[in-house]
C-alpha positions as CSV (number, residue, x, y, z in Angstrom):
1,X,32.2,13.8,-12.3
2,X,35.7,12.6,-13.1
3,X,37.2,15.4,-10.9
4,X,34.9,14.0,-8.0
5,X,36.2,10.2,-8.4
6,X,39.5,11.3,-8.2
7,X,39.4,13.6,-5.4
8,X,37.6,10.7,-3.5
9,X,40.6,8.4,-4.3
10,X,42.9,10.5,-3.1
11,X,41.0,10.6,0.0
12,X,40.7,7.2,0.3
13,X,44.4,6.6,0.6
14,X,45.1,9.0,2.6
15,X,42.9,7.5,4.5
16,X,43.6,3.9,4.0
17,X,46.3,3.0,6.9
18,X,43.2,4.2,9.6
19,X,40.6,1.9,8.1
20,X,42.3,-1.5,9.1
21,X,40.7,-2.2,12.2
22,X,37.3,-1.6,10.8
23,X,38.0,-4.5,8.4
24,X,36.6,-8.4,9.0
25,X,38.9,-10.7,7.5
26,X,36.6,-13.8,8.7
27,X,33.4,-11.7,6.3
28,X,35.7,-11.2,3.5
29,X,36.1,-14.7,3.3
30,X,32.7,-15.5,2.7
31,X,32.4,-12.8,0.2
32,X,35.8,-14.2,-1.9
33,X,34.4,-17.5,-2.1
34,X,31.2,-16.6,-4.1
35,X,32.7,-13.6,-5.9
36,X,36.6,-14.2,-6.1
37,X,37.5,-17.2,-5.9
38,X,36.6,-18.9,-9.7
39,X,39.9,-16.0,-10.9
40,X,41.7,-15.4,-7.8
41,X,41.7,-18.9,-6.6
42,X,40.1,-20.7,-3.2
43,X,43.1,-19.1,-1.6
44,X,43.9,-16.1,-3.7
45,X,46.3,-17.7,-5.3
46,X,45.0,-17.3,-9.1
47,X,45.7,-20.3,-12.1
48,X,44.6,-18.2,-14.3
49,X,46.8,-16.3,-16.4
50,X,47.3,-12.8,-16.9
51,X,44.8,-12.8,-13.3
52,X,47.1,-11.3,-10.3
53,X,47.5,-13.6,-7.1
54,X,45.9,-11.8,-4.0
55,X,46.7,-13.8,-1.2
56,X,49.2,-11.9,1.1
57,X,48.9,-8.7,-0.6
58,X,48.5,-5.1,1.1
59,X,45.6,-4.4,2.3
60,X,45.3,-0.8,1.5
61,X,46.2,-1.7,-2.3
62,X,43.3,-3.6,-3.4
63,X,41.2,-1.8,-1.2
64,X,42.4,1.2,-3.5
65,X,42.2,-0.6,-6.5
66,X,39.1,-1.9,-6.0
67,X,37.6,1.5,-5.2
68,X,39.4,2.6,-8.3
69,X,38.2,0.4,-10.6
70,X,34.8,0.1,-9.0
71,X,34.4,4.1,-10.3
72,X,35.9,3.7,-13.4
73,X,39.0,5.4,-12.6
74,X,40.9,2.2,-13.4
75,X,39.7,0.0,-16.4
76,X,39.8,-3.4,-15.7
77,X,36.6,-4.6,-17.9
78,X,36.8,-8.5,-16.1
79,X,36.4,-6.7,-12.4
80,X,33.8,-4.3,-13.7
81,X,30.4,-6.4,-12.9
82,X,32.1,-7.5,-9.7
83,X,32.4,-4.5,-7.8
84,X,29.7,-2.6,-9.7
85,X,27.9,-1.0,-6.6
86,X,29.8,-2.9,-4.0
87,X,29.4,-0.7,-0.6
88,X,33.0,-0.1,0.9
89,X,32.7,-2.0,4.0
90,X,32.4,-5.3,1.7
91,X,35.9,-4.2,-0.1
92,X,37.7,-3.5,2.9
93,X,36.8,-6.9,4.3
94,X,37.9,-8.9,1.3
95,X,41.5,-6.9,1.5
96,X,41.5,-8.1,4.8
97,X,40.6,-11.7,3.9
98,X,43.4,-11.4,0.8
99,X,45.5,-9.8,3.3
100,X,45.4,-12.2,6.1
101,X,46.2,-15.2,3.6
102,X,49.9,-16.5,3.5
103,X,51.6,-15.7,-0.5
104,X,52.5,-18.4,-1.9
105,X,53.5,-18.7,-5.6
106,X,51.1,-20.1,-8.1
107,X,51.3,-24.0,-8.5
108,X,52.0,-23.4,-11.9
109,X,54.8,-21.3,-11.9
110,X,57.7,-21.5,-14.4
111,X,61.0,-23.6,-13.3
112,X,63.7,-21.6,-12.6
113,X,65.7,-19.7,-15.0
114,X,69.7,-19.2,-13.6
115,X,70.4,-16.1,-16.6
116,X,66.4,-15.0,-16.6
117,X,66.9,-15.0,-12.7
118,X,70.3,-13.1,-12.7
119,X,69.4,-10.5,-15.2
120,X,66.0,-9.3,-13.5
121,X,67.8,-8.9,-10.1
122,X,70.0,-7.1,-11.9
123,X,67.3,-4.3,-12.7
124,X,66.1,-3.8,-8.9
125,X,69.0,-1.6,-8.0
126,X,69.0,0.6,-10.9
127,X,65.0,0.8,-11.2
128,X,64.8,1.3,-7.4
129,X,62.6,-1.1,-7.0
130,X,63.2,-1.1,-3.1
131,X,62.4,2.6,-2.6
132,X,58.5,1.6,-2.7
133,X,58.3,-2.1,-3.0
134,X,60.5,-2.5,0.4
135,X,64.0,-4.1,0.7
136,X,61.8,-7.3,0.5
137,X,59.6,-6.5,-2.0
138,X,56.7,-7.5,-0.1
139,X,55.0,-3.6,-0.4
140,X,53.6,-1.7,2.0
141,X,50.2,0.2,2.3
142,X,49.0,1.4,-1.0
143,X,52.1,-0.1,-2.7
144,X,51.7,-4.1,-3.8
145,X,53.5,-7.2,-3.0
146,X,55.3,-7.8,-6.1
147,X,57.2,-11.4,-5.1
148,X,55.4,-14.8,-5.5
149,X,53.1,-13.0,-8.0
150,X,52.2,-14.8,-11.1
151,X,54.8,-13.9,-13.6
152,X,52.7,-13.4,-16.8
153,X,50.2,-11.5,-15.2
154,X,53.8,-9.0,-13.8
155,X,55.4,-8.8,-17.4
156,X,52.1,-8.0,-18.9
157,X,51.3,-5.2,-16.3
158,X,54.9,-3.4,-16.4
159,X,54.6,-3.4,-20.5
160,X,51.1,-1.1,-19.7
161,X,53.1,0.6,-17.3
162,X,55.9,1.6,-19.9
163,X,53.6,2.0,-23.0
164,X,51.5,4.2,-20.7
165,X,48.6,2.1,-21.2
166,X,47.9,1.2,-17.5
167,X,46.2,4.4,-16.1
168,X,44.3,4.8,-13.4
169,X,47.0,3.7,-11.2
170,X,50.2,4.7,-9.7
171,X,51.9,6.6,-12.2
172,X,55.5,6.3,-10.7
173,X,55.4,2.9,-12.3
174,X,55.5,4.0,-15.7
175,X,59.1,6.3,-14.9
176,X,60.5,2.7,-13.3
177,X,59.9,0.9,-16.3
178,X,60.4,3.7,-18.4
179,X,62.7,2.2,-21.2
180,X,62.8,-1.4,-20.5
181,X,63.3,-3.6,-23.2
182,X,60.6,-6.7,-23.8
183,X,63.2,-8.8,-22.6
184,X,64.3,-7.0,-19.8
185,X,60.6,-7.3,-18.2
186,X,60.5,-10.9,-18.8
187,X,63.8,-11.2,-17.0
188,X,61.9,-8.9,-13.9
189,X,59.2,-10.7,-14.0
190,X,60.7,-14.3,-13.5
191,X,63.1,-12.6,-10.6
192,X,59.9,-11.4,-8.7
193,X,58.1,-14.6,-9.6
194,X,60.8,-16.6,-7.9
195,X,61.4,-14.4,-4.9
196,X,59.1,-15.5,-2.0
């Protein structure tokens, strides 16, 4: 059975980038504001901690993750009920709705730190950040926004990552953050909290 999910998610991205048009944005909407919106926020832009900010992200990711944690490839116990039997056509159209939204940092992010700041964009080079994030950071496809992202919620999911207790996902993160001290995440995580 576990075989079967994950051939079927691997199928599903490669088969993402041809599902777009298929998606309605406009439907999604209605279907984020009775079962998104109280973690995610009205306009995926989540105040609650440790919950990602979806507004502007890739489509193709959380249509991935969604699928993923929907067959209990990916353990995220909060999103479990949600998608619990949730057809694929009502995924896709809620990536398109988060998709279609403009990002735009939490209200409640952290001021500025100048060393915090200077130290995590000191990491993007030598983690390679760009090779799958983008120059801009803004993703692509499968891979997810990480800028304007709520910066507990991106500490916390880079420490799974290097204690390999994030599975389910893409495991290329875990080498990028192989090795990375506490503090070194935190200083990431404020850099790509403050980059818009």
């Amino acid at each position: 059975m576990r075989l079967r999910r994950l051939l079927a998610a691997a199928f599903l991205a490669a088969a993402l980038p041809g599902l777009a048009a298929a998606q309605d944005a406009a439907r999604g909407a209605g279907l984020a504001a009775d079962r998104c919106a109280a973690c995610h926020g009205d306009e995926g832009r989540s105040r609650m901690r440790d919950t990602p900010s979806l507004a502007g992200q890739q489509a193709g990711f959380i249509t991935l993750q969604m699928i993923l944690i929907r067959e209990g490839i990916r353990q995220v116990p909060a999103m479990t009920p949600v998608l619990q039997g949730m057809p694929d056509k009502d995924i896709e159209d809620l990536a398109a709705h988060f998709a279609s939204l403009p990002a735009e940092p939490p209200e409640d992010r952290q001021p500025r730190d100048a060393a915090l700041l200077a130290a995590g964009e000191a990491l993007i080079g030598p983690r390679r950040c760009a090779v799958c994030h983008q120059p801009s950071l803004h993703g692509r496809d499968q891979v997810p926004r990480i800028t304007a992202q709520r910066e507990e919620y991106l500490a916390r999911a880079m420490i799974e990552y290097r204690d390999g207790r994030r599975v389910g996902a893409d495991t290329q993160m875990n080498g990028a953050v192989f090795g990375l001290t506490d503090a070194e995440i935190a200083a990431l995580a404020h850099y790509l909290a403050h980059r818009d």
